[in-house]
N, CA, C and O atoms as a Maestro MAE file, in Angstrom:
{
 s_m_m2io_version
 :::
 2.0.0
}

f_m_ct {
 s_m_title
 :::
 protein
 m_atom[320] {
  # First column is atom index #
  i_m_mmod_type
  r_m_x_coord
  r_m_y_coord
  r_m_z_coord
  i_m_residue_number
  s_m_chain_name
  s_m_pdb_residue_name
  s_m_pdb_atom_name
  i_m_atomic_number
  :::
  1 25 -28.008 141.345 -117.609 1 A "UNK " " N  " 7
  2 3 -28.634 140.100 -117.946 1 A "UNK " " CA " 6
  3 2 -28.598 139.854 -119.439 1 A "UNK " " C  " 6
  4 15 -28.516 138.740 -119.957 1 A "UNK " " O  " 8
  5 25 -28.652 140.759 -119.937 2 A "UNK " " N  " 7
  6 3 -28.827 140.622 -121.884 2 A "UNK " " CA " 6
  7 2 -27.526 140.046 -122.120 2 A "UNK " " C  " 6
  8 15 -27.533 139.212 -123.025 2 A "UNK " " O  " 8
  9 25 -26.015 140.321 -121.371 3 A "UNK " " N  " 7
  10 3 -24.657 140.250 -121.818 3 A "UNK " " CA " 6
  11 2 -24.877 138.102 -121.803 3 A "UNK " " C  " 6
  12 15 -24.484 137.294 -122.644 3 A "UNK " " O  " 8
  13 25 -25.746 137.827 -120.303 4 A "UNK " " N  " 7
  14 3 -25.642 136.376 -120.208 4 A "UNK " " CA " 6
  15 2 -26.549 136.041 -121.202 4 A "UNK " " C  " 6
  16 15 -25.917 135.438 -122.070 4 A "UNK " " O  " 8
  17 25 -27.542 136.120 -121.456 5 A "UNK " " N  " 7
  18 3 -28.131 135.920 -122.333 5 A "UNK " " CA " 6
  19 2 -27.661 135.729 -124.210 5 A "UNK " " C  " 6
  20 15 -28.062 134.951 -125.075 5 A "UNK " " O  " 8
  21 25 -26.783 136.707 -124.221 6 A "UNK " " N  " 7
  22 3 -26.517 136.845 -125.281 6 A "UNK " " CA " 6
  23 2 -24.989 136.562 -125.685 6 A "UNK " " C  " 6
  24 15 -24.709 136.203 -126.829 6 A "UNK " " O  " 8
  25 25 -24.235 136.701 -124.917 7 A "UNK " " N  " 7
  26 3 -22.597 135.861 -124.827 7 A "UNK " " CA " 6
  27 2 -22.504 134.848 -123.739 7 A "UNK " " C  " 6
  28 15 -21.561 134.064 -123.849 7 A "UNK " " O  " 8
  29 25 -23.395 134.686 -122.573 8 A "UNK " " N  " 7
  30 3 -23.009 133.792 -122.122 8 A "UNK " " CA " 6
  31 2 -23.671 132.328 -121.812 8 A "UNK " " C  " 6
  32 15 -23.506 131.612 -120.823 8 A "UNK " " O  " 8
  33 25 -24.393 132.135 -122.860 9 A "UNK " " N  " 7
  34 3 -24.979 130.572 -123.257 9 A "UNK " " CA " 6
  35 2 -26.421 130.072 -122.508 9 A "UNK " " C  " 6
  36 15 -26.970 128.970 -122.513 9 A "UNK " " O  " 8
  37 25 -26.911 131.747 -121.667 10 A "UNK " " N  " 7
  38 3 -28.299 132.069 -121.627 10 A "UNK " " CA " 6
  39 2 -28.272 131.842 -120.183 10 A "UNK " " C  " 6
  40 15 -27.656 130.901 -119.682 10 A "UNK " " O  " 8
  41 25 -28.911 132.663 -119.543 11 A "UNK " " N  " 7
  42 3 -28.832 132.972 -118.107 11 A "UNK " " CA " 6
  43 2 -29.818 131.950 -116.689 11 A "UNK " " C  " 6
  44 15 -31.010 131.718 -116.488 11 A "UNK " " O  " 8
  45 25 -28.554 131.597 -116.001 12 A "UNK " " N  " 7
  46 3 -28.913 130.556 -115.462 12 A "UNK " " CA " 6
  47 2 -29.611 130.775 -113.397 12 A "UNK " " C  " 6
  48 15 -30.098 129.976 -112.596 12 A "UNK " " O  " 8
  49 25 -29.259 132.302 -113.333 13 A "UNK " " N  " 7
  50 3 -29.500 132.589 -112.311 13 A "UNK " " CA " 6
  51 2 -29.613 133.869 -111.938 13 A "UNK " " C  " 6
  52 15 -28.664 134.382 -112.532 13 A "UNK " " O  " 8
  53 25 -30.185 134.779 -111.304 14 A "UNK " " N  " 7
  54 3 -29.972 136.149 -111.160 14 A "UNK " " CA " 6
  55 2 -30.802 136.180 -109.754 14 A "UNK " " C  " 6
  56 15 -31.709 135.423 -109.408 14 A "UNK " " O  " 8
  57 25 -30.188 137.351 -108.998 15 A "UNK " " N  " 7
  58 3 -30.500 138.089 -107.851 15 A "UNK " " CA " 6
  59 2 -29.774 139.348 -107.619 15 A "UNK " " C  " 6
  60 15 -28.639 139.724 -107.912 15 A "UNK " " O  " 8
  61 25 -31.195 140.118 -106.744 16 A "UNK " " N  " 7
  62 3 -30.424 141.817 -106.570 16 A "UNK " " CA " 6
  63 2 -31.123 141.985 -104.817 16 A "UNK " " C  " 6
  64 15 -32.278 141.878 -104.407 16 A "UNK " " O  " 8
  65 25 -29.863 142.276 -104.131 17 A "UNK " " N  " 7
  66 3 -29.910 142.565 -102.828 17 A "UNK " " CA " 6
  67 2 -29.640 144.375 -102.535 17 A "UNK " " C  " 6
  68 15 -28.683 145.029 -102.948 17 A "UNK " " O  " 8
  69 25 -30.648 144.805 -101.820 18 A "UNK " " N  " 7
  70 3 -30.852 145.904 -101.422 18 A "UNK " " CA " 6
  71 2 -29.798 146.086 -99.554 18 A "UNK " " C  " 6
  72 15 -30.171 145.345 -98.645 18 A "UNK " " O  " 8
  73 25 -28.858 146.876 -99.341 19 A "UNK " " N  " 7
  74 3 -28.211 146.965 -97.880 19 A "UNK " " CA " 6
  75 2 -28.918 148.368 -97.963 19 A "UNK " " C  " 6
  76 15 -28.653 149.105 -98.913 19 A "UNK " " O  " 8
  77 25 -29.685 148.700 -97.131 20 A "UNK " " N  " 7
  78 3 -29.884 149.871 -96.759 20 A "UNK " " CA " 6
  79 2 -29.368 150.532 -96.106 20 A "UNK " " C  " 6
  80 15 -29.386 151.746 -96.310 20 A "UNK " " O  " 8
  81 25 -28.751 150.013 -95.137 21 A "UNK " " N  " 7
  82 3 -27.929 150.537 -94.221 21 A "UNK " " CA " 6
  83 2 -26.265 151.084 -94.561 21 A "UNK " " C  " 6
  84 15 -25.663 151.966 -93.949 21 A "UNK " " O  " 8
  85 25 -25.734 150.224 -95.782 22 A "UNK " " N  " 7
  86 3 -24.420 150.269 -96.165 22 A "UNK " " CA " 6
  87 2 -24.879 150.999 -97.604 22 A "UNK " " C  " 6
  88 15 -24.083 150.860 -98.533 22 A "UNK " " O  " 8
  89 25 -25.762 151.552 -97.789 23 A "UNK " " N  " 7
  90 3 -26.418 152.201 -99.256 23 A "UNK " " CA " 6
  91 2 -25.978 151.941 -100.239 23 A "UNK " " C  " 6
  92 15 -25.460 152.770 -100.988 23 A "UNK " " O  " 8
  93 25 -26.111 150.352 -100.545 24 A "UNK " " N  " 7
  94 3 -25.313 149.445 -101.911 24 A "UNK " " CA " 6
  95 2 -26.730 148.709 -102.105 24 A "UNK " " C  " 6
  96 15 -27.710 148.642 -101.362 24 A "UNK " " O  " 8
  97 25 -26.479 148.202 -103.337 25 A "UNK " " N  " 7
  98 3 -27.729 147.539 -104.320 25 A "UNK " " CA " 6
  99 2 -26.279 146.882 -104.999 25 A "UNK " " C  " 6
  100 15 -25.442 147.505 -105.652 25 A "UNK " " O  " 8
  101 25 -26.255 144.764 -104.462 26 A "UNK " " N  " 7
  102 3 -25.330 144.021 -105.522 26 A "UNK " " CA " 6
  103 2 -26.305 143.234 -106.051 26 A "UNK " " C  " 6
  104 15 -27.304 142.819 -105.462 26 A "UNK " " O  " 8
  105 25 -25.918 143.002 -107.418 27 A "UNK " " N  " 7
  106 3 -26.456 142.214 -108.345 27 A "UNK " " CA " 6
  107 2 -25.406 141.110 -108.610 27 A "UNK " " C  " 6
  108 15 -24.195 141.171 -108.821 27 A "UNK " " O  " 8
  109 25 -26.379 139.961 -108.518 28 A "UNK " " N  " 7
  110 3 -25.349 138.878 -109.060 28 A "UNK " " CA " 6
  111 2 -26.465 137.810 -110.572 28 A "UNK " " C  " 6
  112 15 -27.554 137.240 -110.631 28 A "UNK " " O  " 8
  113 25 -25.069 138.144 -111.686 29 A "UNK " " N  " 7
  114 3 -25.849 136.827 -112.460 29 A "UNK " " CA " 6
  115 2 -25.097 135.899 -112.834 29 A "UNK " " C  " 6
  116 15 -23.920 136.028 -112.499 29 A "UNK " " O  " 8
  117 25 -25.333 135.114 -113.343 30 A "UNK " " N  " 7
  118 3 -25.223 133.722 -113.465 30 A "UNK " " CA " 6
  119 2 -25.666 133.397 -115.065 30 A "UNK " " C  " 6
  120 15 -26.735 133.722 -115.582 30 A "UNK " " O  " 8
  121 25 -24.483 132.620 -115.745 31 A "UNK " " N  " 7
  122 3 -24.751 131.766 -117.075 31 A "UNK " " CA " 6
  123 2 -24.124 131.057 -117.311 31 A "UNK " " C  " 6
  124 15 -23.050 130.879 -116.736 31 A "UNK " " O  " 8
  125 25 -24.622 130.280 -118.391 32 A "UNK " " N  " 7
  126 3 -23.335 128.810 -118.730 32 A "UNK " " CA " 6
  127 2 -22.268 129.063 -119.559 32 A "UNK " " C  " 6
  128 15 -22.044 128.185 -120.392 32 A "UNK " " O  " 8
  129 25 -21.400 130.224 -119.556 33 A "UNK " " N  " 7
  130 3 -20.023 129.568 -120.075 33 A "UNK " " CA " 6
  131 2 -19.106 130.056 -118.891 33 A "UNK " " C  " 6
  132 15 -19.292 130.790 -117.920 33 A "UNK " " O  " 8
  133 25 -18.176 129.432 -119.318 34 A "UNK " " N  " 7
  134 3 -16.611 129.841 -118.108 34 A "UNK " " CA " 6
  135 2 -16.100 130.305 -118.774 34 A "UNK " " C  " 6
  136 15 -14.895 130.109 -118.621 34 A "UNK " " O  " 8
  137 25 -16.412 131.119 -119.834 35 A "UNK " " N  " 7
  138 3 -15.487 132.220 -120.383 35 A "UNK " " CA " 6
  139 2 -15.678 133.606 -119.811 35 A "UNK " " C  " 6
  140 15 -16.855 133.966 -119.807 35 A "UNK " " O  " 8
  141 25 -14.938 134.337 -119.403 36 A "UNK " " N  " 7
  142 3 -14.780 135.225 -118.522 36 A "UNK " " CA " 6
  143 2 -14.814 137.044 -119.597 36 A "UNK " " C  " 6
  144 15 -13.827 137.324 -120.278 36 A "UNK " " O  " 8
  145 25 -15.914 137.920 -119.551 37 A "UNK " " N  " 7
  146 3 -15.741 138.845 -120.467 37 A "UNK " " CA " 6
  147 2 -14.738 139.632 -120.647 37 A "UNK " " C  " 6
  148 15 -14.191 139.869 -119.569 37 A "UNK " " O  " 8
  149 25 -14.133 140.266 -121.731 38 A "UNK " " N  " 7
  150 3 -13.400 140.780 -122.115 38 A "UNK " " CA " 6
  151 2 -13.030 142.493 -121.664 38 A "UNK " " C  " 6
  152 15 -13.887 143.374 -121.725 38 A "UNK " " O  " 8
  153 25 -12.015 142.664 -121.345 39 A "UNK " " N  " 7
  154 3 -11.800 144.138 -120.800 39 A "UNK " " CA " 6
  155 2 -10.732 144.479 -121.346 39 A "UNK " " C  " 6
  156 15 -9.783 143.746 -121.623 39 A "UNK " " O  " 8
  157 25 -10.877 146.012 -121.590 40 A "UNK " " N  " 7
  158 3 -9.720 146.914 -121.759 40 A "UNK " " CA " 6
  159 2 -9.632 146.714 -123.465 40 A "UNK " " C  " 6
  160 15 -8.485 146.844 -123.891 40 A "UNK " " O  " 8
  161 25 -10.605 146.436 -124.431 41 A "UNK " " N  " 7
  162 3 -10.576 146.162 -125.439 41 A "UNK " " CA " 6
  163 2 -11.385 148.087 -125.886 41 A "UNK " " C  " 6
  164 15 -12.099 148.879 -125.272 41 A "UNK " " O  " 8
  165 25 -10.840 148.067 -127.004 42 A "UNK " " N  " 7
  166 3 -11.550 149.623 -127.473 42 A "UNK " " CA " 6
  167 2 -12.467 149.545 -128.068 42 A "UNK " " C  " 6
  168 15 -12.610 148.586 -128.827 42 A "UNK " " O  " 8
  169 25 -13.457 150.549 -127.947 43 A "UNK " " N  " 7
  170 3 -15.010 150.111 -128.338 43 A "UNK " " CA " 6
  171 2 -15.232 150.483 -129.821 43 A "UNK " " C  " 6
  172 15 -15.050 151.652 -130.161 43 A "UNK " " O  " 8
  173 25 -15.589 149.620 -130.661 44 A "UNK " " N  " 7
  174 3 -15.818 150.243 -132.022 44 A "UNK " " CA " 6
  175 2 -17.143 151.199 -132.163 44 A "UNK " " C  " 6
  176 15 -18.234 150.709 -131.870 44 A "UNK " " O  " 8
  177 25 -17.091 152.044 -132.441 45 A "UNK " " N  " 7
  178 3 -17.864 153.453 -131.986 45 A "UNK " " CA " 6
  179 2 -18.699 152.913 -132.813 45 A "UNK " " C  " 6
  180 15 -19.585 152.598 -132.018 45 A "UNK " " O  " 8
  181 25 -19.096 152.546 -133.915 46 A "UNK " " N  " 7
  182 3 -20.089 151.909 -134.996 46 A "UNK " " CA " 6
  183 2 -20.697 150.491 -134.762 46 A "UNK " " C  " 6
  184 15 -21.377 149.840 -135.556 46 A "UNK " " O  " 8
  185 25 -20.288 150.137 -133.439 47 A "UNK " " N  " 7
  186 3 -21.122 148.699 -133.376 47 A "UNK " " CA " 6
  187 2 -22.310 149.288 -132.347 47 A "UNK " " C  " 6
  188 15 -22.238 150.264 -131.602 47 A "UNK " " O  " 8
  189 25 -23.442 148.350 -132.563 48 A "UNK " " N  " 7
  190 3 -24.305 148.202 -131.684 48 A "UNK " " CA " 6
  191 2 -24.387 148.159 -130.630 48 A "UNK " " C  " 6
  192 15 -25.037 148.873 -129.866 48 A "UNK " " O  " 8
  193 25 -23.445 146.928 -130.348 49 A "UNK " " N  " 7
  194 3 -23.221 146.860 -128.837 49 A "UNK " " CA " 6
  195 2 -21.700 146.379 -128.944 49 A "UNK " " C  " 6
  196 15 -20.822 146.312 -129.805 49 A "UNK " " O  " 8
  197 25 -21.919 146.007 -127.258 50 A "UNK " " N  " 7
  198 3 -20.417 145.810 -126.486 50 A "UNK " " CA " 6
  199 2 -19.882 147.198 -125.978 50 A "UNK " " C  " 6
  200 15 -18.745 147.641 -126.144 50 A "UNK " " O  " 8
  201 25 -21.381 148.048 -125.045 51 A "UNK " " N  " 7
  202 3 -20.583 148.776 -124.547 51 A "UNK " " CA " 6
  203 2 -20.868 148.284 -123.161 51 A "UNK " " C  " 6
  204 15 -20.589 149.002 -122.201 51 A "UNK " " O  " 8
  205 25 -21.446 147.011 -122.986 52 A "UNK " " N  " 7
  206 3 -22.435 146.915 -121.196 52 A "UNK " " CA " 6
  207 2 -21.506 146.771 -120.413 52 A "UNK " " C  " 6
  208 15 -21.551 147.346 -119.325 52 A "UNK " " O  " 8
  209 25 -20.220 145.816 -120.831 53 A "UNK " " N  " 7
  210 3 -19.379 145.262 -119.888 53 A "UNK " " CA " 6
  211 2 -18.241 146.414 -119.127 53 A "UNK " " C  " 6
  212 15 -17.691 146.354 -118.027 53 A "UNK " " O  " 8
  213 25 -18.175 147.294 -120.047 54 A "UNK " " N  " 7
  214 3 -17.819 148.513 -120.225 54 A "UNK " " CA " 6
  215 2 -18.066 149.395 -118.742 54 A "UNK " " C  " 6
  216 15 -17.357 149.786 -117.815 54 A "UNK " " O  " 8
  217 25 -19.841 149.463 -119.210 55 A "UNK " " N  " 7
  218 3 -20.371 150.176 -118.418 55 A "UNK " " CA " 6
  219 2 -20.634 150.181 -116.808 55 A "UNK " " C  " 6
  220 15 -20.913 151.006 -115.938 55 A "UNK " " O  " 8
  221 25 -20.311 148.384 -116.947 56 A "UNK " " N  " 7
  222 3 -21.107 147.885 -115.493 56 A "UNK " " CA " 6
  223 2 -19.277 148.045 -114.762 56 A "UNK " " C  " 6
  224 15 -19.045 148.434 -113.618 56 A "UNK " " O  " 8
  225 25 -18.585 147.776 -115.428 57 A "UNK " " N  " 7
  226 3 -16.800 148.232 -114.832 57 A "UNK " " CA " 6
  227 2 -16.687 149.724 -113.825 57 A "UNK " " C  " 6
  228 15 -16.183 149.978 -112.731 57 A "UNK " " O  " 8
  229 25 -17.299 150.354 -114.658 58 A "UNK " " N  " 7
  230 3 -16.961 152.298 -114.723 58 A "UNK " " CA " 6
  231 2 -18.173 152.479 -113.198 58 A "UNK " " C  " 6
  232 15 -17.625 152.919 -112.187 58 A "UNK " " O  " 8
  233 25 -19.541 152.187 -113.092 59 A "UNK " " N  " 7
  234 3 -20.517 152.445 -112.636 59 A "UNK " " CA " 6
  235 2 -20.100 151.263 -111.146 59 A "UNK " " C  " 6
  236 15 -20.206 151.754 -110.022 59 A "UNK " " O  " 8
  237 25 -19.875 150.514 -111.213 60 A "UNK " " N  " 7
  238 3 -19.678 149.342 -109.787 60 A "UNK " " CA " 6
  239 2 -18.661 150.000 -109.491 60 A "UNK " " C  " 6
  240 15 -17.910 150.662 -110.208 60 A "UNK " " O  " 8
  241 25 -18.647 149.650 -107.572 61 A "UNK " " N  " 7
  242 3 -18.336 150.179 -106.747 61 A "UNK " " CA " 6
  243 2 -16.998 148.753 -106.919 61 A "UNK " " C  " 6
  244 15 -15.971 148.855 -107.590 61 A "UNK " " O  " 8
  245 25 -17.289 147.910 -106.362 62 A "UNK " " N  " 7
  246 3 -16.627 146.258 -106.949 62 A "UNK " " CA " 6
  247 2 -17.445 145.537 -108.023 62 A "UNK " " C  " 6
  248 15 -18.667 145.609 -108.145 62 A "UNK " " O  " 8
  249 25 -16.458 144.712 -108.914 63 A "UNK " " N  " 7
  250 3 -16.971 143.983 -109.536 63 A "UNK " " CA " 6
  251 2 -16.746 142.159 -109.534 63 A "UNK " " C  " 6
  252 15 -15.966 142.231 -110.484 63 A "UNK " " O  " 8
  253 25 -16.767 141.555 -109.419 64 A "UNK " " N  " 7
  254 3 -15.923 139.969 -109.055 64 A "UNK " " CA " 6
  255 2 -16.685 139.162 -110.430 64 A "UNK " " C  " 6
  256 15 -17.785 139.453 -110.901 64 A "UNK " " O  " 8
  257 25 -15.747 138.075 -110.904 65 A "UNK " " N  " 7
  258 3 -16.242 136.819 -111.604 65 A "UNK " " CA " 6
  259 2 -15.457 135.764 -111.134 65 A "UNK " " C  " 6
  260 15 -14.229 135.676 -111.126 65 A "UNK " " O  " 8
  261 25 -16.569 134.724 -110.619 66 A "UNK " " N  " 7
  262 3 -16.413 133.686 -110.202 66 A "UNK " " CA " 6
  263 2 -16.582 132.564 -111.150 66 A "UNK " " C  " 6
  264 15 -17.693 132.517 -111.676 66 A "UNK " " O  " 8
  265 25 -15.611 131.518 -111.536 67 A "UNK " " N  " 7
  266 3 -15.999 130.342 -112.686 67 A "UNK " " CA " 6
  267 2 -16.707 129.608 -111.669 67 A "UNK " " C  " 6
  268 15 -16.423 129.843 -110.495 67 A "UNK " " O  " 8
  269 25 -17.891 128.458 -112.046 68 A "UNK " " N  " 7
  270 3 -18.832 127.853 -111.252 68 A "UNK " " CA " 6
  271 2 -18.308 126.196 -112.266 68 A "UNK " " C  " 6
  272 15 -17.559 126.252 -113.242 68 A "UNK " " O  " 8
  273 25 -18.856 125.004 -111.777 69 A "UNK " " N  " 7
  274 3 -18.768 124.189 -112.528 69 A "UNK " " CA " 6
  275 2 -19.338 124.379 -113.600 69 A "UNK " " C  " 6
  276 15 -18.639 124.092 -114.572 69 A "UNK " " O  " 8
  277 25 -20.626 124.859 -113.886 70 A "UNK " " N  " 7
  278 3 -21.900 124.938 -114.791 70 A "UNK " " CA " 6
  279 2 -21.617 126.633 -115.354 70 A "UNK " " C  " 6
  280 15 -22.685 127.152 -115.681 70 A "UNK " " O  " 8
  281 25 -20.642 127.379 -115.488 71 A "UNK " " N  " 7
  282 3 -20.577 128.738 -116.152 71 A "UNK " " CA " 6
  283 2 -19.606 129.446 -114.987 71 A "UNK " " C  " 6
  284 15 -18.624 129.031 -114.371 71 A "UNK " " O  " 8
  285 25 -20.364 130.748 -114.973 72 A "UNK " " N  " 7
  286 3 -19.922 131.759 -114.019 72 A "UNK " " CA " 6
  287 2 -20.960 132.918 -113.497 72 A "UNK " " C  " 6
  288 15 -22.059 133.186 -113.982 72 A "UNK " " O  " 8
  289 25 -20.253 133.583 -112.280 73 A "UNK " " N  " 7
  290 3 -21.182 134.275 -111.365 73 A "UNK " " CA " 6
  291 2 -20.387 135.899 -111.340 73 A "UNK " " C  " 6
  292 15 -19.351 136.160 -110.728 73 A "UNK " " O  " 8
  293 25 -21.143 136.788 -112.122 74 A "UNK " " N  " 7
  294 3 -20.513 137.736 -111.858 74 A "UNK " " CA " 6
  295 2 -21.463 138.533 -110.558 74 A "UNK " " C  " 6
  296 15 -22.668 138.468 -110.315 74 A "UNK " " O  " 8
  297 25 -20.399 139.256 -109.905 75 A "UNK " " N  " 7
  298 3 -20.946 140.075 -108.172 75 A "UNK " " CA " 6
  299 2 -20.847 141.281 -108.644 75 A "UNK " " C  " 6
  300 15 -19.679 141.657 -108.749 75 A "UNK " " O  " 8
  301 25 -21.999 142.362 -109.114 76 A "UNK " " N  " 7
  302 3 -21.306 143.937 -109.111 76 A "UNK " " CA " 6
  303 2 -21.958 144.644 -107.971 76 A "UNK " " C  " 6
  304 15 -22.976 144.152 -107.483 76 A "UNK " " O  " 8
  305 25 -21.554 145.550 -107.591 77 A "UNK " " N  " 7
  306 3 -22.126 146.283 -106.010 77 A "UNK " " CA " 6
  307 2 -21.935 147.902 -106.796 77 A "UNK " " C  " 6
  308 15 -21.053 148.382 -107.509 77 A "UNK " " O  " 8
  309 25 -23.315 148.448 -106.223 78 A "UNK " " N  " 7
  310 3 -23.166 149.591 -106.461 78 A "UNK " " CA " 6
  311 2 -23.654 150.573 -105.788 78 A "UNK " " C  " 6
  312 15 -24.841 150.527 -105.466 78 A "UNK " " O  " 8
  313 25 -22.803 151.738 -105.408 79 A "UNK " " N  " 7
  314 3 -23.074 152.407 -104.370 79 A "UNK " " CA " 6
  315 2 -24.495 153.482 -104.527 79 A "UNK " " C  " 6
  316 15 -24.635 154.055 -105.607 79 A "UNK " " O  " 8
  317 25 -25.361 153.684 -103.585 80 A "UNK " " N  " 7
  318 3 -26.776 154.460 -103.595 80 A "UNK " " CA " 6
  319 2 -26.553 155.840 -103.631 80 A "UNK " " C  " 6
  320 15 -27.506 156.619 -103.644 80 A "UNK " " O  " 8
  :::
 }
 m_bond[319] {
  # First column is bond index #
  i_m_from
  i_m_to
  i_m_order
  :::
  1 1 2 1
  2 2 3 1
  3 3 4 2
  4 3 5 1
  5 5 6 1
  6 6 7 1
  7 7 8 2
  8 7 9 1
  9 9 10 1
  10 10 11 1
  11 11 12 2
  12 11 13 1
  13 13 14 1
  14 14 15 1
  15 15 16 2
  16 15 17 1
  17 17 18 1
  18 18 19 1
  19 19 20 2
  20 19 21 1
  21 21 22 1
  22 22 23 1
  23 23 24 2
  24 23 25 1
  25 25 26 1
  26 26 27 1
  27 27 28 2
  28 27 29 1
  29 29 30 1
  30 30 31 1
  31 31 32 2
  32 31 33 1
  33 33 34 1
  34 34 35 1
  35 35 36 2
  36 35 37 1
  37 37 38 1
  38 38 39 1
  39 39 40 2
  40 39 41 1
  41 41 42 1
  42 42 43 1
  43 43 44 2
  44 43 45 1
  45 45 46 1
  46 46 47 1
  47 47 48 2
  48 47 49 1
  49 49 50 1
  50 50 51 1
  51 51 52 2
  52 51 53 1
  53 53 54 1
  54 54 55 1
  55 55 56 2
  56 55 57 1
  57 57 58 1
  58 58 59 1
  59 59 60 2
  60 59 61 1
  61 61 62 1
  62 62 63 1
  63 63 64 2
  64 63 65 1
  65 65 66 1
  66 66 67 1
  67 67 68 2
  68 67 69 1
  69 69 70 1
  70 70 71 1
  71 71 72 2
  72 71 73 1
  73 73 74 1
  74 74 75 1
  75 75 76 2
  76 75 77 1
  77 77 78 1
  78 78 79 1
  79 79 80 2
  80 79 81 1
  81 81 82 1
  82 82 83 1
  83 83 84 2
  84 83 85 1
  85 85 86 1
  86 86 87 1
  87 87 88 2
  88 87 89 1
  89 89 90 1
  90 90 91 1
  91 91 92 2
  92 91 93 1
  93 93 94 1
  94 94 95 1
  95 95 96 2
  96 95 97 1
  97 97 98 1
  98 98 99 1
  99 99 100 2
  100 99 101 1
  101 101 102 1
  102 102 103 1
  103 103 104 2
  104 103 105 1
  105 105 106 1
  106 106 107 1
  107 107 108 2
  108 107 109 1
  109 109 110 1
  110 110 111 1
  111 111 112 2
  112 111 113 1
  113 113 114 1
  114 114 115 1
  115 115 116 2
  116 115 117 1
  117 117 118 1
  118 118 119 1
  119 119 120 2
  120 119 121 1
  121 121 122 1
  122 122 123 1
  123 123 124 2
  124 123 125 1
  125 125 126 1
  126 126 127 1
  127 127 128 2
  128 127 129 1
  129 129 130 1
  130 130 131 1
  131 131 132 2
  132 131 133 1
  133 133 134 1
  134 134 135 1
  135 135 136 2
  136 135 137 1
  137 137 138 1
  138 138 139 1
  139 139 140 2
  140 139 141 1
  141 141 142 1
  142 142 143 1
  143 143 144 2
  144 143 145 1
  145 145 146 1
  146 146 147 1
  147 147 148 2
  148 147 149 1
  149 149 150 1
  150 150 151 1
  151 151 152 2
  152 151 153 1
  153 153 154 1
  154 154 155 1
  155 155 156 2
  156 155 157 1
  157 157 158 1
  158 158 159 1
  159 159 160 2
  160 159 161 1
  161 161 162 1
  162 162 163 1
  163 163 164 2
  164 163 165 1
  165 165 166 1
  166 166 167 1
  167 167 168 2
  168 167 169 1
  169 169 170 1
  170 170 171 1
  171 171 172 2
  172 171 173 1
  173 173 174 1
  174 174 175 1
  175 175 176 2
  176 175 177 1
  177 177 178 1
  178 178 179 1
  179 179 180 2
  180 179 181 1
  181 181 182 1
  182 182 183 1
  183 183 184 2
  184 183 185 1
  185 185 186 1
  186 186 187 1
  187 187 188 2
  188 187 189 1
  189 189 190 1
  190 190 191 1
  191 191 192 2
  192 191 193 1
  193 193 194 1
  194 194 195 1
  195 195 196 2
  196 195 197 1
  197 197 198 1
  198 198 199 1
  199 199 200 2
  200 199 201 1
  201 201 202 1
  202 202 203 1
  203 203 204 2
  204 203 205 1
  205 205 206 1
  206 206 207 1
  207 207 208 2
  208 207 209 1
  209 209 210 1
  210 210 211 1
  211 211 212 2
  212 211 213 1
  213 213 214 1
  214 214 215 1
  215 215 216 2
  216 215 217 1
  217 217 218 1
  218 218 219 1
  219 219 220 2
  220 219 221 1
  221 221 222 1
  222 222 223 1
  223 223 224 2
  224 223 225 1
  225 225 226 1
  226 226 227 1
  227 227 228 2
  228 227 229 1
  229 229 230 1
  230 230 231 1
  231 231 232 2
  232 231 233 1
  233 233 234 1
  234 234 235 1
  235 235 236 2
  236 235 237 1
  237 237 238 1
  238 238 239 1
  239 239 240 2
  240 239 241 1
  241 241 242 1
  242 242 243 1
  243 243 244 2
  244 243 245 1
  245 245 246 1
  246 246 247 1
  247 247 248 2
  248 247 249 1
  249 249 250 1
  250 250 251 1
  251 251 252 2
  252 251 253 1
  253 253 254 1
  254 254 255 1
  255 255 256 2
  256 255 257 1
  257 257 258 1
  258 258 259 1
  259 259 260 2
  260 259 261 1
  261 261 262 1
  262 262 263 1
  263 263 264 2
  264 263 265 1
  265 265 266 1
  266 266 267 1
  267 267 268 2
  268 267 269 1
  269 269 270 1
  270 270 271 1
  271 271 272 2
  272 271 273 1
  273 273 274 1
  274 274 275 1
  275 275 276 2
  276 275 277 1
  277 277 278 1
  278 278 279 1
  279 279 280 2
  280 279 281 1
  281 281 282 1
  282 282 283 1
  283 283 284 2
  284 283 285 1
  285 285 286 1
  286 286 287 1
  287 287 288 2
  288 287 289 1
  289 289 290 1
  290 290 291 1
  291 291 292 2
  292 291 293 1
  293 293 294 1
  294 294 295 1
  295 295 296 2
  296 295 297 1
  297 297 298 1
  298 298 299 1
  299 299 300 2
  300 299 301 1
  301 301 302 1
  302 302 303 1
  303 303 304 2
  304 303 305 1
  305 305 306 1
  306 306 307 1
  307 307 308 2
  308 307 309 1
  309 309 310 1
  310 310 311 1
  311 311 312 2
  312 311 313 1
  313 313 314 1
  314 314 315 1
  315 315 316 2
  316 315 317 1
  317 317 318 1
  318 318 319 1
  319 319 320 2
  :::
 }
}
């Protein structure tokens, strides 16, 4: 949520679904730009941040971004 908040023009929607049965927890959020985050870029070991997008890649089981008229919807699923 901080990544929409903070690169993506402030967060316009969020939800987290529990499958108990399929032992996944997906999160989906939502913000206003249609710019889509950046991957495969190398992390400058001395910055603050820009390691989340990083992180949520390595840790999700799937990840999806969807452009919306009003921004985009990223889907990450992660296994229990």
């Amino acid at each position: 949520m901080a990544n929409a908040i903070v690169h993506g023009g402030g967060l316009t929607a969020f939800s987290a679904d529990l499958d108990q049965d399929d032992a996944r927890l997906r999160l989906q959020v939502e913000d206003a730009s249609r710019t889509t985050p950046r991957t495969g870029e190398p992390l400058d070991p001395g910055a603050l941040g820009g390691r989340g997008w990083a992180i949520v890649q390595k840790l999700a089981t799937t990840v999806t971004v969807a452009l919306l008229p009003h921004g985009k919807r990223i889907t990450a699923t992660f296994a229990l």
